[in-house]
N, C-alpha and C positions, 0 to 999 in steps of 0.2 A: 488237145494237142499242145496248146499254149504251156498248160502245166509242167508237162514232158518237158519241153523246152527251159522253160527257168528254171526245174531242178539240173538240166546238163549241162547248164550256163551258170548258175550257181556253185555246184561241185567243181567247179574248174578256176573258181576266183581266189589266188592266192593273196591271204596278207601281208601286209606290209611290215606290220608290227602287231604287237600283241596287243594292243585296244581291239585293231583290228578284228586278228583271231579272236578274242574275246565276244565281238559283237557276233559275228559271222558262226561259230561256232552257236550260240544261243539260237541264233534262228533257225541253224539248222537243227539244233534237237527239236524245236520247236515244228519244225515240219519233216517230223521223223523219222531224220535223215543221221537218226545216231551213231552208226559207227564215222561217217565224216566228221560228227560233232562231237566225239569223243576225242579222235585225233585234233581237233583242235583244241581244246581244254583241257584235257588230262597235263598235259604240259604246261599246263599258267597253272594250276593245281598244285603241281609239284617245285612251281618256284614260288609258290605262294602270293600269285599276284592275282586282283580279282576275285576275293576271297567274299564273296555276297551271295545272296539268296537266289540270285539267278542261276550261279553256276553249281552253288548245292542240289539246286532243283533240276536243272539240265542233265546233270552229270546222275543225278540218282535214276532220273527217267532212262538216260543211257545206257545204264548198265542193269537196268532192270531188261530195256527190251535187247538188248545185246545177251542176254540170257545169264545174268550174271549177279542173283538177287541178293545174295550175302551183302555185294559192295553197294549195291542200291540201299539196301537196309543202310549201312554205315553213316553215306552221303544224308538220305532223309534225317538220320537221328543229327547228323550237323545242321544240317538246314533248322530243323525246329530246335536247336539251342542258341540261332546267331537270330532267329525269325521274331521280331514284335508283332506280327500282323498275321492275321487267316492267315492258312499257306496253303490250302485245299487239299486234297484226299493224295495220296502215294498212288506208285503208276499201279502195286500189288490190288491197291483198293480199287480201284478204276473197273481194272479186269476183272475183279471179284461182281461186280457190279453190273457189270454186262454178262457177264456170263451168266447170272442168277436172272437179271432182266431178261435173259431171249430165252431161257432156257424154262420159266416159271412164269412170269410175271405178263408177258407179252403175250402168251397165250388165252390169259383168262382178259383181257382186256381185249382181245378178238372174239372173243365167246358171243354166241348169241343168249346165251342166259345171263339177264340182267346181276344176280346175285353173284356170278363169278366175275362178272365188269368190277361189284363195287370193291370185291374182294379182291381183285387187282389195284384198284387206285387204294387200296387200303398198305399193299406191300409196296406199290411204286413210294408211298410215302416214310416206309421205314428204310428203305434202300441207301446205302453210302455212296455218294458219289451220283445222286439221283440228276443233279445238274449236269451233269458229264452226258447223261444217256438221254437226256429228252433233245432230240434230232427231230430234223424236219417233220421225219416218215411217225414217227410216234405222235406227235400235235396232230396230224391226221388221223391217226387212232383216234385220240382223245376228241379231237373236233367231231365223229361220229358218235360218241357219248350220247343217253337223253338226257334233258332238263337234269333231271335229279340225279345221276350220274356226274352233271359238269360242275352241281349245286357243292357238290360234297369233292370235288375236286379242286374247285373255288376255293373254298374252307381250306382244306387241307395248304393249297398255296396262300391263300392271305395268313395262314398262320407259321408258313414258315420262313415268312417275308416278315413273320413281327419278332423274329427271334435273334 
C-alpha cells in the first residue's frame, strides 16, 4: 500500500526548475514510471541542457518501454558515445534476457534431472543481462542446487567476478 502511495504523491510533485525536473524525471524512469519521466526530460533534451549519461539512459529506457524502439535505439547509441565507463545492457537486451531466462533456462534449472540443472547453470552463464535476472525467487532455485551443481555455479561466478 505504502508504494501506491509514493508513486500518487510522487506524480503530483511539480518542479520548480529544471535541475529539478532533471532529478525528478530520472527517478521516475527509474521506477518505471516512463511516460511521466519522458514528459519531464524530453524537454531539457531539446533545449540541450543535462546532456549526461543519466538522461541518455532514462530517456532510451523510456522510449523503449513507451513502445517506441527506433528512438530508444538513437538515445542508447548517444549514451555509448558520451559513456567512459560500463553502461550495462539496453532495456531491448534486458527483455531479450528474461524472456529466454523464463521461457528455457528456468525450466531446466527446476528439473529434477541433475544433467538438465547443470545444463541450465551452463546457459544462465552465457545469458546477456544475467545480472538483471538473478531475483530473489531464482537464488532459491539455485540454493536448492546439490554440492556439485553449486561447485560449478561457484566457478562459473568467481570467473565472472575476475573479468
Amino acid at each position: 500500500m505504502n508504494n501506491i502511495k509514493i508513486f500518487k504523491n510522487i506524480n503530483k510533485v511539480v518542479p520548480m526548475n529544471d535541475d529539478e525536473s532533471f532529478k525528478l524525471g530520472i527517478v521516475l524512469s527509474y521506477l518505471k514510471q516512463y511516460r511521466a519521466s519522458q514528459q519531464l526530460l524530453y524537454p531539457l533534451y531539446k533545449k540541450g541542457k543535462f546532456l549526461s549519461i543519466q538522461m541518455y539512459n532514462a530517456l532510451a529506457y523510456n522510449y523503449y518501454y513507451l513502445g517506441e524502439e527506433d528512438e530508444s535505439h538513437y538515445y542508447w547509441d548517444k549514451l555509448k558515445q558520451i559513456s567512459k565507463v560500463e553502461i550495462g545492457h539496453a532495456p531491448w537486451v534486458i527483455e531479450n534476457s528474461k524472456e529466454v531466462f523464463d521461457q528455457h533456462i528456468m525450466p531446466l534449472l527446476q528439473s529434477d534431472d541433475s544433467h538438465y540443472r547443470l545444463y541450465g547453470i551452463f546457459l544462465l552463464d552465457q545469458l546477456n543481462g544475467k545480472e538483471i535476472v538473478m531475483t530473489e525467487s531464482i537464488w532459491q532455485v539455485l540454493e536448492n542446487l546439490n554440492n556439485y551443481e553449486k561447485l560449478y555455479l561457484t566457478y562459473l561466478v568467481s570467473r565472472f567476478n575476475a573479468q
